[in-house]
C-alpha positions in Angstrom: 42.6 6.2 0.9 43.0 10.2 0.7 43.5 11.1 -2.9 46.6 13.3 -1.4 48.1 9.5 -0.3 47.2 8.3 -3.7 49.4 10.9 -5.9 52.2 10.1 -3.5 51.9 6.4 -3.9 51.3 6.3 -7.4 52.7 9.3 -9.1 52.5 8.1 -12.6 49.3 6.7 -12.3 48.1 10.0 -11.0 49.9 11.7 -14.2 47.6 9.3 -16.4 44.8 10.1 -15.1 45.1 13.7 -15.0 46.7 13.4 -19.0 43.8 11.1 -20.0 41.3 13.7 -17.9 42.9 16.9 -20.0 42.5 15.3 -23.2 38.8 14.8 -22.7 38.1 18.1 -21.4 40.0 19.1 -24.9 38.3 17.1 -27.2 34.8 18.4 -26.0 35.7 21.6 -26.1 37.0 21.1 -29.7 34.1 18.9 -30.8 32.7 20.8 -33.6 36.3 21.0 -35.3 36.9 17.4 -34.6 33.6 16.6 -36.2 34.4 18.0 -39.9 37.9 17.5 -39.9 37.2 14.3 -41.9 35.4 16.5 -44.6 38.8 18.5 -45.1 41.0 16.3 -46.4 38.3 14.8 -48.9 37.3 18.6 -49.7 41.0 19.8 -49.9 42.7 16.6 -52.3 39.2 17.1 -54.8 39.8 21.3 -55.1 43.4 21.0 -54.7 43.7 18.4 -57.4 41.2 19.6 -59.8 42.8 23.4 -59.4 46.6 21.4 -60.3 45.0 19.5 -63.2 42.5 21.8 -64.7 43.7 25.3 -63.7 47.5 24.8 -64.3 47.4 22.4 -66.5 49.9 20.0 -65.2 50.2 16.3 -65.9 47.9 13.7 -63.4 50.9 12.3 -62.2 52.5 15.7 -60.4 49.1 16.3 -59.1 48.3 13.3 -57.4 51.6 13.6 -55.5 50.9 17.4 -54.9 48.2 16.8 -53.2 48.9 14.3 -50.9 48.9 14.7 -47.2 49.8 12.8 -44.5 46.1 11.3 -44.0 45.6 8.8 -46.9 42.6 9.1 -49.3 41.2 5.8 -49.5 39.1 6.3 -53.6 39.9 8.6 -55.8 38.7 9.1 -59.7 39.8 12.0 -62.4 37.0 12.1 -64.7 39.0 13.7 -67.4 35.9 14.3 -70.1 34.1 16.0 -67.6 37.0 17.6 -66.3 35.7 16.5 -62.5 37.6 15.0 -59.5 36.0 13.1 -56.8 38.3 12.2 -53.1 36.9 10.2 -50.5 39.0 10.2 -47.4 37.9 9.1 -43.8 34.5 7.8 -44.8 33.6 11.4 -46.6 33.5 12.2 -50.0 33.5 15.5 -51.9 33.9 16.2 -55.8 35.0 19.2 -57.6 34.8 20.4 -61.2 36.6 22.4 -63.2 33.7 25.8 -64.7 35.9 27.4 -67.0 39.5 29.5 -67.6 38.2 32.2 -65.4 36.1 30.6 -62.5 38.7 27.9 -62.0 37.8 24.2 -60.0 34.7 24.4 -57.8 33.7 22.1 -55.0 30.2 20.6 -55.4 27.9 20.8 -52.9 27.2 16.6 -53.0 29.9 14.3 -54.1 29.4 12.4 -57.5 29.1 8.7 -57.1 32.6 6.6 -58.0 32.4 4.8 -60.8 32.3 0.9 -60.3 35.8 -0.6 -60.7 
């Protein structure tokens, strides 16, 4: 069977094909942003938290619904003595703390463990 036959005979078979074809040909052109997108949302609740809590001074409660996005975070822990926040979201994790008045919230460069609950 000529594919020309084939669109004709199965027109929304064809459209699958070429949709499911497209989205491959995207996705590997877009690998290396697919590839840490998982690291932004852990990297973005820890800072974005830390800079609510710490920074501005707001209670825990308004920060923890600032910062949540559409992706859930599935751990998270305020270390309030240590003024540190560690998110793990999508199987990564990432921890910020809080330097001082004028430096602000900082993300770590490794993520501190969770405490056992």
């Amino acid at each position: 069977m000529s594919p020309i036959k084939l669109i004709k005979t199965r027109p929304f078979s064809s459209l699958l094909l070429l949709a499911i074809l497209l989205s491959g040909a995207w996705a590997w052109a877009n690998r290396t942003y697919l590839q840490v997108f998982p690291d932004i949302v852990s990297a973005y609740t820890a800072k974005e938290y830390c800079s609510c809590r710490y920074v501005m001074d707001n209670p825990a409660d308004y920060c923890a619904s600032y910062v949540k996005l559409s992706l859930p975070v599935s751990d998270f822990f305020d270390d309030v003595a240590h003024k540190q926040v560690t998110a793990t979201g999508l199987g990564r994790s990432h921890s910020a703390v809080w330097l001082s008045p004028r430096q602000g919230c900082q993300l770590l460069p490794q993520a501190l463990a969770l405490p056992s609950r």
